[in-house]
C-alpha positions in Angstrom: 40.7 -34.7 -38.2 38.0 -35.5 -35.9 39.9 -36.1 -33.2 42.1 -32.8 -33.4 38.6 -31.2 -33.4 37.5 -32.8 -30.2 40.5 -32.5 -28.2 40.9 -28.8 -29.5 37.3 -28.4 -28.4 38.4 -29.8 -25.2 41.3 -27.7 -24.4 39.2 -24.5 -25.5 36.6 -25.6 -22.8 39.0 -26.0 -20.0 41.1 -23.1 -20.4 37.5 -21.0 -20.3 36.8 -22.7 -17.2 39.8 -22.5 -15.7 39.5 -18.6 -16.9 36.2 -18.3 -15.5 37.4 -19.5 -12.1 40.3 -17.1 -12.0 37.8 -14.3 -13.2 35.3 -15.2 -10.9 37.9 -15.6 -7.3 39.3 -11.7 -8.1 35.7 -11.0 -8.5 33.8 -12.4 -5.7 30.9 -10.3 -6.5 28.7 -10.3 -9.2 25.2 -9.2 -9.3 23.1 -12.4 -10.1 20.9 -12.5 -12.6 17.9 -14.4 -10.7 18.4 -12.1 -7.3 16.4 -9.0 -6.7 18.5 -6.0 -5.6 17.0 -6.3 -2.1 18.9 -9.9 -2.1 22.2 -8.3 -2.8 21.7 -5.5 -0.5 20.6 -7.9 2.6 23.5 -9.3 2.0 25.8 -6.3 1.9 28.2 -4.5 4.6 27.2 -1.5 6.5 29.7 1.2 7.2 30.4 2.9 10.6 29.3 6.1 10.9 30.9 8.3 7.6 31.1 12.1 9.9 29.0 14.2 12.0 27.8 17.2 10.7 27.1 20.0 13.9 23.4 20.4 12.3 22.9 17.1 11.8 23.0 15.6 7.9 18.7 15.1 8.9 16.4 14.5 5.8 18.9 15.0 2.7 19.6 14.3 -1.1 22.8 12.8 -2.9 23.6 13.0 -6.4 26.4 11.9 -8.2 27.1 14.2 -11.1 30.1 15.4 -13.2 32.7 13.3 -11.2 31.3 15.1 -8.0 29.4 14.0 -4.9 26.4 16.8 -4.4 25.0 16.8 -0.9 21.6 19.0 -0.1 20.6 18.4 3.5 18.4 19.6 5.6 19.8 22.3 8.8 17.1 21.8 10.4 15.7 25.5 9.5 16.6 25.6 5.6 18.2 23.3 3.1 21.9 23.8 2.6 24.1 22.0 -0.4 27.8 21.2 -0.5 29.5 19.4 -3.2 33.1 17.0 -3.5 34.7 14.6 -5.3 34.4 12.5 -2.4 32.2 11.2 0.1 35.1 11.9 2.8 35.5 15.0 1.0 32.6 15.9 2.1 32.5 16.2 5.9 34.9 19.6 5.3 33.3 21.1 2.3 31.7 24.9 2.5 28.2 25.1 2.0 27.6 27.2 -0.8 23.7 27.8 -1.2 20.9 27.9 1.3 17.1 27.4 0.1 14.1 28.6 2.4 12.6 25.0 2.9 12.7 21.5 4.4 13.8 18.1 3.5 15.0 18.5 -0.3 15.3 16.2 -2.7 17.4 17.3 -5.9 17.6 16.0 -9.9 19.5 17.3 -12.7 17.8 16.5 -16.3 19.0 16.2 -19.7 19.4 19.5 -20.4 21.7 20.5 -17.2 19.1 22.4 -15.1 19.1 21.4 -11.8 16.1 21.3 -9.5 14.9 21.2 -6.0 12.1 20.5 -4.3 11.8 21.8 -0.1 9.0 21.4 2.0 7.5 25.0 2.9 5.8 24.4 7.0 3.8 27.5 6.7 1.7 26.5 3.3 2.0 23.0 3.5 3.6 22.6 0.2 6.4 21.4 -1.8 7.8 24.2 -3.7 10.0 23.5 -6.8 13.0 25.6 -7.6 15.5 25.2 -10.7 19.1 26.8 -11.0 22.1 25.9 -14.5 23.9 25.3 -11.5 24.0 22.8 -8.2 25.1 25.6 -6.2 22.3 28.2 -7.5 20.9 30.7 -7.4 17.6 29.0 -7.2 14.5 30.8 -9.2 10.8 29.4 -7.7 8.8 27.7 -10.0 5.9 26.1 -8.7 4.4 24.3 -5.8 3.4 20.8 -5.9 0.4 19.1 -4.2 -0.3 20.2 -1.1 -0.4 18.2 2.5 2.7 15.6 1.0 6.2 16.4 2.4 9.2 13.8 2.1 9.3 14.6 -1.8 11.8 12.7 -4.0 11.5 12.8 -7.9 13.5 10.2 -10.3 12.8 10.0 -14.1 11.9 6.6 -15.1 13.6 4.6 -17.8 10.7 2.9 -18.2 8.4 5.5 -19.0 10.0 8.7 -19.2 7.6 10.0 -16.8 8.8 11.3 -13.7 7.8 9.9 -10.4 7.9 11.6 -7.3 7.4 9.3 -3.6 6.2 11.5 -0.7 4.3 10.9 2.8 0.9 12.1 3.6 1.3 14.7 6.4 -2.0 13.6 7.5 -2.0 9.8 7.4 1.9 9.4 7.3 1.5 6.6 4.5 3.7 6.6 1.3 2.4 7.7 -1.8 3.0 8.4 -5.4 2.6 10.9 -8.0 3.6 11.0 -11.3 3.8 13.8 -14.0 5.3 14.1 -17.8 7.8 16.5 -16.7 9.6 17.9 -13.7 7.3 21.1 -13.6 3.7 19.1 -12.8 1.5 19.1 -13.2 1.4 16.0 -10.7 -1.6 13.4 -10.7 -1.3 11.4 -7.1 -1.6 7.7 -7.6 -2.5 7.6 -3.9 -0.3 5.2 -1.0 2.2 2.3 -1.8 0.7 -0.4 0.5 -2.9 0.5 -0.2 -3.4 -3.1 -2.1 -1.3 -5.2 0.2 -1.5 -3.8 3.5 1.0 -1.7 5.8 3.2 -4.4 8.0 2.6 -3.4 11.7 6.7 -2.3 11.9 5.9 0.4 9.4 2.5 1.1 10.0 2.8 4.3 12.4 4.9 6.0 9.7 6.3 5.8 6.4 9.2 8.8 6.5 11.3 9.6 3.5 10.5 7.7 0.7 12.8 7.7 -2.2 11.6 6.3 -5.5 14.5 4.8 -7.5 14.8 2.5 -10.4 17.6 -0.4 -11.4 17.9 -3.1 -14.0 14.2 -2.5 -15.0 12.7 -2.6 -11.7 11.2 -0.4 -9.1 11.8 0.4 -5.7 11.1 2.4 -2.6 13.4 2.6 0.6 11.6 4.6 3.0 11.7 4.8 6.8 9.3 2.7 8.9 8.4 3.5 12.2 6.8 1.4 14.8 6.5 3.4 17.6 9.7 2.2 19.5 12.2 1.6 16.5 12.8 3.4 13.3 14.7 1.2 10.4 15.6 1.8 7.1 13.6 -0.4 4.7 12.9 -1.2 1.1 9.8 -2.4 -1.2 10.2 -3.8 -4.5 6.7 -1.8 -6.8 4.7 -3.0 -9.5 5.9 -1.5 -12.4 2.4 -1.0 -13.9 0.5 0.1 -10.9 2.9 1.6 -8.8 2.1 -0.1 -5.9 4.0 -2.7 -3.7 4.4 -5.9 -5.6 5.3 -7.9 -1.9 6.0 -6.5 1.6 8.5 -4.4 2.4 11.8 -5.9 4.3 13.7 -3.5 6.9 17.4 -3.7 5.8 19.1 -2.0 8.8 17.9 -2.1 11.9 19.5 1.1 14.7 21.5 -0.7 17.1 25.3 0.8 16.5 26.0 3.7 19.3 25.9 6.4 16.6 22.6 5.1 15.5 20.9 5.5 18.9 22.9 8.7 20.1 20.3 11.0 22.0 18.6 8.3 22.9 17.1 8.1 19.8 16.8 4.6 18.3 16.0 6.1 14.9 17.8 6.0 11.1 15.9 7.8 8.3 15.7 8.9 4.9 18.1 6.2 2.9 18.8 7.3 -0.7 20.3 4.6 -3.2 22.8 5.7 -5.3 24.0 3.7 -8.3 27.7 4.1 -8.3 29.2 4.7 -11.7 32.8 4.5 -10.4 34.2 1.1 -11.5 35.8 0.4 -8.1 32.9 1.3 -5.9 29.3 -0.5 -5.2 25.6 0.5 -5.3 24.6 1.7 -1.4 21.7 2.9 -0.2 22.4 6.3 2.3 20.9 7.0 5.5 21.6 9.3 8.6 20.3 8.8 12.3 17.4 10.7 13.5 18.9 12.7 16.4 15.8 14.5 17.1 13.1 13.6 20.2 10.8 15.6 18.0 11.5 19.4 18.6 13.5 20.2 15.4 16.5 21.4 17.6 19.4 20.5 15.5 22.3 18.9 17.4 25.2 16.7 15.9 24.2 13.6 14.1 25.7 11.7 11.3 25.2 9.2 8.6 26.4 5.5 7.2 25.7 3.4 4.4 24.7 -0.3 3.3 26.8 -1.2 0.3 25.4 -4.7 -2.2 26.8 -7.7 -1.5 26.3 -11.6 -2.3 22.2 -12.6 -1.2 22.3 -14.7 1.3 21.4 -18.5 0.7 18.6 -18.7 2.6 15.3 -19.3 1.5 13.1 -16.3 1.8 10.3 -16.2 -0.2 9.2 -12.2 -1.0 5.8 -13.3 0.2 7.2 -15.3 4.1 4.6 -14.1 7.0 7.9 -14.8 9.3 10.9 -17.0 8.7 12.8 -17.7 11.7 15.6 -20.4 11.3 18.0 -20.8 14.3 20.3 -22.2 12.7 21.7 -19.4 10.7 20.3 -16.4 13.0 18.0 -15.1 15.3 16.4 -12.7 12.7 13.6 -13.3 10.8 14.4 -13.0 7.7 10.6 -11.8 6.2 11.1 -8.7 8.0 14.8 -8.6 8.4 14.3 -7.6 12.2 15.0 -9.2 15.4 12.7 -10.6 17.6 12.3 -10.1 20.8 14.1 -12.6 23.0 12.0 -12.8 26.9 12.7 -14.9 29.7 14.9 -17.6 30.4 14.5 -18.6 26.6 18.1 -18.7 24.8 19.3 -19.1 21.0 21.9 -21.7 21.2 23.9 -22.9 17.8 21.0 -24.5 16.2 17.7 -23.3 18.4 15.0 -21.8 20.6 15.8 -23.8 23.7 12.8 -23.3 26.4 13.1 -24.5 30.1 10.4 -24.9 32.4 10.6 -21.3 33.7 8.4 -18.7 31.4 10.2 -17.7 27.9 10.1 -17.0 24.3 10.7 -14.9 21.1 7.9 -12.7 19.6 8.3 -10.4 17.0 6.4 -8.6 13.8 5.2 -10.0 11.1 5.5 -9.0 7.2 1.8 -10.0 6.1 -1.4 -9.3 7.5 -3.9 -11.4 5.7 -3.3 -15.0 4.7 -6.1 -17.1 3.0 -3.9 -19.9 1.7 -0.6 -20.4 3.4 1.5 -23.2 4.9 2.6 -22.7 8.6 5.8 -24.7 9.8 7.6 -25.4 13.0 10.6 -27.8 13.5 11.0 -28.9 17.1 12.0 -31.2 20.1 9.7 -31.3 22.8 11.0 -31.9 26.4 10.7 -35.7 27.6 8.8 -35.3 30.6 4.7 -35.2 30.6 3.1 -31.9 31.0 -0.4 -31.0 33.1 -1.4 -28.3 30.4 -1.4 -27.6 26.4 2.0 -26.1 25.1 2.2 -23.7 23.1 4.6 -24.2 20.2 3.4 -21.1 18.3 1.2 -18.5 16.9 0.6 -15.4 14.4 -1.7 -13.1 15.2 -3.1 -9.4 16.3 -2.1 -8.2 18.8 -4.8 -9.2 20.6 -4.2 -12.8 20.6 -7.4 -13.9 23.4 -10.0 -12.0 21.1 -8.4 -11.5 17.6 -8.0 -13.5 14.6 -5.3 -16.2 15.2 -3.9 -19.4 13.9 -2.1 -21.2 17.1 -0.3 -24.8 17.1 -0.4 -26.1 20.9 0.9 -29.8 22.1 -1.9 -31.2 23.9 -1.3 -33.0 27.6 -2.2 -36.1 25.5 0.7 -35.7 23.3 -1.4 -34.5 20.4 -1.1 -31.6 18.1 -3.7 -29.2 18.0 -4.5 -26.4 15.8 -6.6 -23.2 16.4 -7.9 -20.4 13.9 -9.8 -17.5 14.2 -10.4 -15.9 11.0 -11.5 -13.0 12.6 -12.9 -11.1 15.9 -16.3 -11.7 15.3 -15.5 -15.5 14.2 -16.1 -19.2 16.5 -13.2 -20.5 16.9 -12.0 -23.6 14.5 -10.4 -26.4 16.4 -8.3 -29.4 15.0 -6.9 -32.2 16.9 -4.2 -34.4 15.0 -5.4 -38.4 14.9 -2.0 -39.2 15.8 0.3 -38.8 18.2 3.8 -37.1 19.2 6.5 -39.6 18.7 7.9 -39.6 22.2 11.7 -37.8 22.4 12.0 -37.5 18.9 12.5 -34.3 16.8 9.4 -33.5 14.7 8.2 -30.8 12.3 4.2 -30.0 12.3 2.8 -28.3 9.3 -0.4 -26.8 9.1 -1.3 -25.9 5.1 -4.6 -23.9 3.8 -5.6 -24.2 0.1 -9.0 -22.9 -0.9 -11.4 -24.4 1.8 -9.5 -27.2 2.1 -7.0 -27.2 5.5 -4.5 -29.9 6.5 -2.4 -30.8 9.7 1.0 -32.8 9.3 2.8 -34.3 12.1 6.2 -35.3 9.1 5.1 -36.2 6.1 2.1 -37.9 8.3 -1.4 -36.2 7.7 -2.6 -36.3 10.7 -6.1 -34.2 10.5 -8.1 -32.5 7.7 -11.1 -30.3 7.5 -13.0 -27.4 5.5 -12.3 -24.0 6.5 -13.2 -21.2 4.6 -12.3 -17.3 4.1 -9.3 -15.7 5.1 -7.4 -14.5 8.3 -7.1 -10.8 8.3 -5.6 -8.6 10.7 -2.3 -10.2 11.5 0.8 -8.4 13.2 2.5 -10.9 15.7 4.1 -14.2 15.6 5.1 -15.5 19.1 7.3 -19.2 19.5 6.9 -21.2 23.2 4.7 -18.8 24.9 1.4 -16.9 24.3 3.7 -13.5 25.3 3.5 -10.5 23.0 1.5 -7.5 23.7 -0.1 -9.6 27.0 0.6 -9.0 30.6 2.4 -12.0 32.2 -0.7 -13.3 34.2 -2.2 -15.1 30.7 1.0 -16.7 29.3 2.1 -18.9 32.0 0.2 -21.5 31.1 0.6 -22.1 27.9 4.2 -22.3 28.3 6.4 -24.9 26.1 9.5 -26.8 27.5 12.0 -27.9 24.4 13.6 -26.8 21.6 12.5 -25.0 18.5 14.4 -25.2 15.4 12.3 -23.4 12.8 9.4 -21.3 12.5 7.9 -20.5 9.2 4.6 -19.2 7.8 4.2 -18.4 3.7 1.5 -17.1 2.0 0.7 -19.4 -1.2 -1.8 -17.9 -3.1 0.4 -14.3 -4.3 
């Protein structure tokens, strides 16, 4: 009897394997339990370009209600809505209400009202409207805090309350405010990064932030801009104090031809939108940012970024910069691309540096470290060299007189490492008591805990000394080359000849 038991226990077993491997190959995606939704989403698929509208689709709101698609956008003069059963459907749908105001945001609550907020130019102001119906008419209601445009209201399942996400005409940060109900009144819990720190990619503006909530967590996609690029990005918050639990992540960067038409290297205003439609994936929305900044509407359109499988590949929420050649040439703490100078290429595996002036530089996620571990994997060239290397740094953009933490090779064939905890700091030198294994593929490692700081040539500890406080006021990594933000005439000699296989800096005390 024992034995039937066992080998019906048995059979059971393998036939729900064997089930669960049939189940799981027609469903090769699953949201995983241990993966944020910013995992799955930088690992989804982007779509080309969905239509144009003549006005542009600009600053808008999508809601999916009643088995239809609602769509209020922003003309460029007043705030139009259309409404279909498709996204497609969409592009040839009649616009059937207009609203005097700017960059709406829209929510329908329990009891079927619908409401709107516009920005109003002339007062300043966020005016709330309501309407039984998506297509109106629209009755006023009330006007929410004054000087924050970019409103976008959810209802939390958390709290019930509702939060609306807005930028600060004045400082263009992202904020929050939060009220009991969808009339106000509306307390402001003040900017989203004001704990951590704004990353240097985002820090000129935070555009179109759009509070949304899924599987019990919190998050923001907003638009950073760094002065030359705008990208659609996302921040996971604290649920408790509203504010960002780790550095935000830029999920699409504007590279496509419709997302730089007009010369315009600018995508804004991405809206997630939970799909309740068995066949069809969560996405987060955005449109390209036509505009050179005179609010003359011309054609522009709109694409999305659909979930997919998170990629296997290490990031850690809180990585200063993760750069593994490898896989890519992105880092992966941002999710942008850095830039490539010189006669540096990426080959299949790495950085490879000739004697010629090249590198990579790029922006970095955090801006304070106090205890961190900094990494790079590389193979020097065999020769000897007349000057110190450099194999990399993190920085501000002022590299000579700002804080830094630098890794050089010395002429000696020693590894050296530099800090600056800030611009009014001496310098902190460290030489390793060891030296470079000649031809040989090595990784250096440079870790901070407490006042306690470490140099590792392998698993060798090469050097160790007290160092105390942190390094504030970080925006740049650079890889081979002291090039950045500096004019050519001080990087040449710090130039490194090799290859570089991996670059990366954590933060260990989050």
């Amino acid at each position: 009897m024992k034995y039937r038991s066992v080998v019906l226990v048995f059979f059971i077993v393998i036939a729900f394997i064997c089930g669960l491997g049939v189940y799981l190959l027609s469903n090769p995606y699953k949201p995983s339990e241990n993966a944020s939704l910013t995992d799955h989403l930088r690992g989804g698929a982007l779509s080309p370009e969905l239509f144009t509208l003549p006005t542009g689709i600009n600053e808008f709101d999508l809601l999916y209600e009643d088995g239809m698609y609602h769509l209020f956008y922003d003309d460029k003069s007043s705030t139009k809505h259309r409404s279909a059963k498709t996204i497609e459907e969409l592009s040839s749908s009649t616009d059937d209400m207009t609203i005097n105001g700017r960059y709406p945001t829209a929510y329908k609550d329990e009891k079927g009202v619908w409401h709107v907020w516009v920005y109003h130019p002339p007062t300043k102001t966020t005016q709330h409207f309501t309407s039984s119906n998506a297509a109106g008419p629209y009755s006023y209601r009330d006007a929410a805090l004054p000087n924050l445009a970019d409103w976008h209201v959810r209802k939390s399942p958390l709290d019930q309350k509702y939060y609306a996400t807005y930028k600060d005409i004045n400082t263009k940060m992202a904020g929050i405010a939060r009220a009991d109900t969808p009339y106000g009144p509306w307390t402001d819990l003040g900017p989203i990064f004001s704990e951590l720190g704004q990353a240097p990619w985002h820090a000129l503006e935070e555009a179109d932030a759009a509070i949304f909530f899924h599987e019990s967590r919190v998050y923001v996609s907003f638009a950073g801009w760094d002065g030359k690029k705008q990208r659609v990005a996302l921040v996971e918050l604290n649920s408790n104090t509203m504010k960002a639990a780790s550095p935000a992540i830029a999920l699409v960067e504007p590279i496509e031809p419709w997302q730089t038409r007009n010369s315009q290297a600018k995508i804004f205003n991405p809206v997630f939108l939970e799909q309740t439609i068995a066949s069809e994936k969560d996405r987060i929305y955005y449109a390209h940012n036509s505009d050179p900044g005179s609010d003359t509407a011309v054609p522009s359109g709109w694409g999305y970024l659909e979930v997919g499988k998170p990629p296997q590949d290490g990031r850690n929420a809180f990585d200063a910069v993760r750069l593994d050649f490898s896989k890519n040439n992105k880092d992966i703490a941002t999710g942008i691309t850095p830039n490539l100078w010189g006669s540096s290429k990426i080959n299949n595996d790495s950085l490879t540096t000739q004697e010629s002036l090249g590198g990579i530089f790029g922006h970095l996620s955090l801006t304070k470290l106090t205890d961190f571990e900094m990494s790079i994997d590389f193979l020097p060239a065999s020769q000897k060299i007349k000057h110190s290397q450099l194999l990399g740094r993190i920085s501000s953009q002022q590299p000579e007189t700002g804080p830094f933490i630098r890794l050089w090779i010395t002429p000696d064939q020693r590894v050296q490492a530099e800090i600056r905890v800030n611009d009014k700091a001496t310098k902190f030198v460290m030489d390793s008591n060891t030296l470079l294994p000649t031809g040989k593929r090595s990784i250096v490692t440079l870790k901070k805990k407490a006042d306690n700081i470490e140099l590792y040539i392998d698993d060798h500890l090469a050097a160790s000394a007290k160092l105390s406080g942190s390094i504030e006021g970080l925006e740049e990594f650079a890889l081979a080359n002291m090039m950045g933000n500096q004019p050519m005439s001080e990087v040449e000699p710090s130039q490194f000849i090799g290859k570089i296989y991996k670059f990366i800096c954590i933060s260990s005390n989050q």
